[in-house]
C-alpha positions in Angstrom: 94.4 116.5 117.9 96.5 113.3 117.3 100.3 114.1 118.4 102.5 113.4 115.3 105.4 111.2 116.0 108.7 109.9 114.4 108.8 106.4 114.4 112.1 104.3 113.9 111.9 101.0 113.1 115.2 98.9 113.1 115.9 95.5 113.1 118.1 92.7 115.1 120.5 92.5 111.8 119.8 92.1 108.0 116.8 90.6 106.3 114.2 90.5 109.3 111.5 92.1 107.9 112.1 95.9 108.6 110.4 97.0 105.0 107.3 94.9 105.4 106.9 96.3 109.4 107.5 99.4 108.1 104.3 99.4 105.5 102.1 97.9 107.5 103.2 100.8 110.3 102.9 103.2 107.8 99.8 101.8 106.1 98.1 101.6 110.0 98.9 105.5 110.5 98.5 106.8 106.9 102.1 108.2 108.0 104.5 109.3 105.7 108.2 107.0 105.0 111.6 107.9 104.8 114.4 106.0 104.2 117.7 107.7 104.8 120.4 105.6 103.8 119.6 103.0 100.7 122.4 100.6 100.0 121.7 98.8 96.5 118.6 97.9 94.8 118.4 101.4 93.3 115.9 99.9 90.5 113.9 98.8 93.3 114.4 100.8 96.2 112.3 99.6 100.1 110.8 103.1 99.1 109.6 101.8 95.9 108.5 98.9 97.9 106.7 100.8 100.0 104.9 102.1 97.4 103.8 99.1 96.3 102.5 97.8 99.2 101.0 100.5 100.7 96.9 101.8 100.0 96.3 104.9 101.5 96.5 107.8 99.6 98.2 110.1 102.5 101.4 109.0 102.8 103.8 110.8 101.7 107.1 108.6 100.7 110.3 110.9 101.4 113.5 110.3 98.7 116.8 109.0 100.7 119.7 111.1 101.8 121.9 108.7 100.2 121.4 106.3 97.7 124.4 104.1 97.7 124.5 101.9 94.5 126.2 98.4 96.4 124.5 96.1 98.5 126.8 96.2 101.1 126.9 97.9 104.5 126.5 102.0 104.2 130.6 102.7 104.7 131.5 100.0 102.3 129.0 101.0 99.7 130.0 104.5 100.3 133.8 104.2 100.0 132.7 102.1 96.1 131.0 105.6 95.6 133.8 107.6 96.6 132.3 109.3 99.2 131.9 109.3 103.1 128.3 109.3 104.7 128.2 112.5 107.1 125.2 112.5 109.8 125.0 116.3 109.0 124.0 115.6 105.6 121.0 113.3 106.8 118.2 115.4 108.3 114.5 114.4 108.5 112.3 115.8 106.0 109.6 118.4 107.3 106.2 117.6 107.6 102.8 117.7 109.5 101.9 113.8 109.3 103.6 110.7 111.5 106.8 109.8 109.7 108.2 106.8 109.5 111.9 105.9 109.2 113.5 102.9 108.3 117.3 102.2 109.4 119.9 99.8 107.4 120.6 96.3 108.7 120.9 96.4 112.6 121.9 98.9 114.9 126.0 98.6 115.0 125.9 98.5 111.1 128.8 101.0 110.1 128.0 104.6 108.4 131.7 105.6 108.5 135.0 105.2 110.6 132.9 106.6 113.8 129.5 106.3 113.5 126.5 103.4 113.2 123.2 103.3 112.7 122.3 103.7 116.3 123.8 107.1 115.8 121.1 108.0 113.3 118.3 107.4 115.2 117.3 110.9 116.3 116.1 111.3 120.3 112.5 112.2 119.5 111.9 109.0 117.6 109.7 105.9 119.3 111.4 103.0 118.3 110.3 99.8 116.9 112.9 96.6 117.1 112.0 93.9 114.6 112.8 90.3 116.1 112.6 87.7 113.4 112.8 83.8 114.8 115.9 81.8 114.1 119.0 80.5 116.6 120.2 83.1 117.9 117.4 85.6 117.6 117.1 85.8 121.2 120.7 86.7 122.1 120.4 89.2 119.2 117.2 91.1 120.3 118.2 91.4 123.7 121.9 92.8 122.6 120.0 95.5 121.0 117.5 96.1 123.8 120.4 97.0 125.7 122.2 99.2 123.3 119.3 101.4 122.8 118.8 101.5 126.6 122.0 102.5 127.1 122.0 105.6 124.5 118.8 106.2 126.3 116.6 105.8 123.5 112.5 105.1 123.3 111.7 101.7 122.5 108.2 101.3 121.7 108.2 97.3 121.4 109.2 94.5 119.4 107.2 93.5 116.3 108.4 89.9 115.7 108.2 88.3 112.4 108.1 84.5 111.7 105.5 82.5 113.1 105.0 81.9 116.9 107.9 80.8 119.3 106.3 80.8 122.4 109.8 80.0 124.4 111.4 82.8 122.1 109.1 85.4 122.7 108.7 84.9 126.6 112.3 84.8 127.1 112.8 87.9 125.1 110.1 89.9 126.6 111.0 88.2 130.3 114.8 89.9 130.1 114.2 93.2 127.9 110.8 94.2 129.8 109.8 95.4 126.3 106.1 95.5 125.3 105.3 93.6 122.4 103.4 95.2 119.9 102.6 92.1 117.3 103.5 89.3 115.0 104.0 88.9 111.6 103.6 85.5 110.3 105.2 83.8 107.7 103.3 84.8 104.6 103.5 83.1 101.4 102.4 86.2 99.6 103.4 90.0 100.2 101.4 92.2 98.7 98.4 95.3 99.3 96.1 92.8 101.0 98.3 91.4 103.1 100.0 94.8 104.0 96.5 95.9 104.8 95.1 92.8 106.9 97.7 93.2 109.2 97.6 97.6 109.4 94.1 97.4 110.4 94.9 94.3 113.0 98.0 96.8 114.6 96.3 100.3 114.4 95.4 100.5 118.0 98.2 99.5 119.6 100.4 101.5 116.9 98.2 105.0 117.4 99.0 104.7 121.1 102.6 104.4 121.2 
């Protein structure tokens, strides 16, 4: 019998790709998705996303802890709501099936005056860094390498998004001595096919993390 894991996928900062990774993930395990902390977008949650873009009829799609109503980081969209984001309150969801989680932003975004999103991630996860491809990326992913070394965290491997950056990718996987678990493209459309083509291309390497 297939172990079930938690699987945290987080991203070198804002708008990287984490949602898309995290349906095709999802989609390639017919795991179930959580999002704990949703800032914004309430209409149109990344769990309603998920939804969307996923095919299986398995998963299971968990409602957030906090649903913040501000696109803003989690403390700043909190203190709008008059409230203050307390890890105690955030606890995964039970089940029998793979789950998937999905941080906020990267992994020094602020929850409150102590915590960050690093602080989320529980120990048992396996963690999957999203690296997308612009100047800087490289200094960024390695950063957050380090940081999740240093809380002595699993990292699975880097998914990168964007298309290929051959000096990019060998400098990043040269200094983190991460395994690199895929690419996703550029893609001019998002959608169920797309989600799907790239599931089925990642499955092995995602079912033996």
């Amino acid at each position: 019998m297939m172990e079930m894991k938690k699987i945290f996928i987080t991203g070198i900062g804002t708008d990287v790709g984490k949602t898309v990774v995290s349906a095709i993930v999802t989609e390639a395990l017919k795991a179930d998705y959580w999002k704990p902390i949703q800032a914004g977008e309430l209409e149109n949650t990344d769990a309603d996303k998920i939804a969307a873009l996923i095919s299986n009829k398995q998963s299971n799609i968990f409602e957030s802890s906090y649903s913040l109503k501000t696109p803003m980081s989690p403390d700043a969209a909190a203190a709008i709501d008059g409230i203050t984001i307390n890890l105690k309150n955030i606890i995964a969801p039970e089940t029998t099936n793979h789950l998937i989680i999905e941080g906020a932003g990267g992994l020094l975004v602020p929850l409150n005056k102590k915590e960050t999103i690093i602080d989320l991630i529980p120990h048992d996860c396996h963690i999957i860094l999203v690296s997308r491809h612009y100047l800087g990326s490289i200094n960024h992913t390695l950063i957050s390498v380090e940081m999740l070394k240093m809380k002595g965290l699993k990292i699975a491997g880097i998914i990168f998004v964007g298309n290929e950056n051959t000096t990019s990718e060998n400098s990043i996987k040269n200094f983190s001595k991460v395994p690199v678990l895929g690419r996703i493209n550029e893609e001019k459309t998002i959608n169920k096919k797309m989600v799907k083509r790239y599931a089925d291309l990642m499955k092995p390497v995602l079912e033996n993390l």
